[in-house]
C-alpha positions in Angstrom: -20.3 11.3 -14.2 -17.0 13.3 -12.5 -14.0 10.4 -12.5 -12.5 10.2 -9.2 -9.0 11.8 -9.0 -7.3 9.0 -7.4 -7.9 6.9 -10.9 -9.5 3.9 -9.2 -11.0 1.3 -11.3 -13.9 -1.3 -11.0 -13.9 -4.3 -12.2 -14.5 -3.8 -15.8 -11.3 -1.4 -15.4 -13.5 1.8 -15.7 -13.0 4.6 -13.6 -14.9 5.3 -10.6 -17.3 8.2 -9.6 -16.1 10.7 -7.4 -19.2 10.0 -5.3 -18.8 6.0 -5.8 -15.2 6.8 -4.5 -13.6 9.2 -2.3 -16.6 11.5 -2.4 -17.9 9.1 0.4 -15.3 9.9 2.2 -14.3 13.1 2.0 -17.8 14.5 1.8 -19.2 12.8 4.7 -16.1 12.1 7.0 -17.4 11.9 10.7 -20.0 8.4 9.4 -17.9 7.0 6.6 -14.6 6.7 7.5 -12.1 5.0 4.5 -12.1 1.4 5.3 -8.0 0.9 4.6 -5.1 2.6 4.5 -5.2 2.5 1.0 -9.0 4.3 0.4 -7.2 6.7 2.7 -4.3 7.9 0.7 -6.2 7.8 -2.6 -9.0 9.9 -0.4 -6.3 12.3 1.1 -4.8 12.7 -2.5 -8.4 13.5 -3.9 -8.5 16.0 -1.0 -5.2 17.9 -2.4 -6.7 17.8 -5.5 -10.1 19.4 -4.6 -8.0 21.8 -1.7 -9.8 19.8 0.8 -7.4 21.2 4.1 -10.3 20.0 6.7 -10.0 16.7 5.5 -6.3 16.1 5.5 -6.1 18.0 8.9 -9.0 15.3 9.9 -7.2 12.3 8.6 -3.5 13.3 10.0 -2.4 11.7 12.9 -3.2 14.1 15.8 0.6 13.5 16.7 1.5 14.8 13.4 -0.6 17.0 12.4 0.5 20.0 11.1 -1.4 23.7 13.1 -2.9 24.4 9.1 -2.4 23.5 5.5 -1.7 26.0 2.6 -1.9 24.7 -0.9 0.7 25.7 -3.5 -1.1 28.4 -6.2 -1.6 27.1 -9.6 -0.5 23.2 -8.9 -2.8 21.2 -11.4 -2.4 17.3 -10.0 -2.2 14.7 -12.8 -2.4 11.5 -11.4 -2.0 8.7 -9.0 -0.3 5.5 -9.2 -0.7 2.7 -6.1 2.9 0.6 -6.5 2.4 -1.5 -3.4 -0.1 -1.9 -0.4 1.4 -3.7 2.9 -0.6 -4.7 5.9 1.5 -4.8 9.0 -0.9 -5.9 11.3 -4.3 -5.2 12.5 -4.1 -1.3 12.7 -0.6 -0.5 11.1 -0.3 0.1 7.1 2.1 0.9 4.4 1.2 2.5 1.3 3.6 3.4 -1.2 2.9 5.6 -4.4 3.5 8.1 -6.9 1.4 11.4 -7.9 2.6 13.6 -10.2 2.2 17.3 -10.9 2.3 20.2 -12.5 3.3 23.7 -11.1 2.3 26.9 -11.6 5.6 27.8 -13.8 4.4 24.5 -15.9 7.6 22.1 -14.3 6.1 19.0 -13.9 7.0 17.0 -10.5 6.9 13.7 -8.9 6.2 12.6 -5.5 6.6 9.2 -5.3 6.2 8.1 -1.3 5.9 5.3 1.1 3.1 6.2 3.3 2.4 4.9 6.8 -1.0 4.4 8.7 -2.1 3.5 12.0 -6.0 2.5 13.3 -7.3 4.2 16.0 -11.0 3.6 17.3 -11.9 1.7 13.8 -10.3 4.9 12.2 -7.3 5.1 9.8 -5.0 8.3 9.7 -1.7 8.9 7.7 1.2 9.1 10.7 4.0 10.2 7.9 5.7 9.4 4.6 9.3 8.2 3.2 10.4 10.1 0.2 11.9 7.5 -2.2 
């Protein structure tokens, strides 16, 4: 079994499968979209992990989304931590977090981020992020 990145658990606090996780997601996007804001940024951080551009692009707000998406050379991602999950209302979300990395020169780095989401058309996408 291949862990999923994003370090979710079950319920005997074992890691997931990638394909029991965000695989579902990420590898079959157009009929099984993540069913909250939160499956979506542990997905979308799966997706930098893997270098998965055409999902990110996919799951990006199409009023935010960036033309293309380059990936930094020899960044090794080493985990994700959820610290809080907020509903705001029926198709707006809050999702705050911290992943940390290492570069190519070996620094390590944390990105720890408040995330917001909005539902459109039973879809969640990721509209932007706070830096804390």
């Amino acid at each position: 079994m291949t862990a999923c990145p994003c370090g979710r658990l079950d319920a005997r606090q074992r890691a997931l499968a990638y394909a029991d996780c965000c695989g579902r997601y990420l590898d079959n996007f157009d009929a099984t979209p993540a069913p909250d804001a939160e499956s979506l940024m542990r997905s979308r951080y799966t997706a930098f992990v893997r270098e998965r551009a055409d999902y990110l692009l996919a799951t990006w707000h199409a009023g935010r989304r960036p033309a293309r998406l380059d990936f930094d050379t020899g960044t090794r991602w080493l985990g994700l931590e959820v610290k809080d999950r907020r509903l705001r209302d029926a198709d707006h979300a809050e999702v705050e977090f911290v992943a940390r990395q290492r570069d190519a020169a070996g620094r390590a780095h944390r990105l720890h981020e408040r995330s917001h989401f909005v539902r459109e058309d039973g879809r969640w996408y990721y509209v932007e992020g706070t830096l804390r």
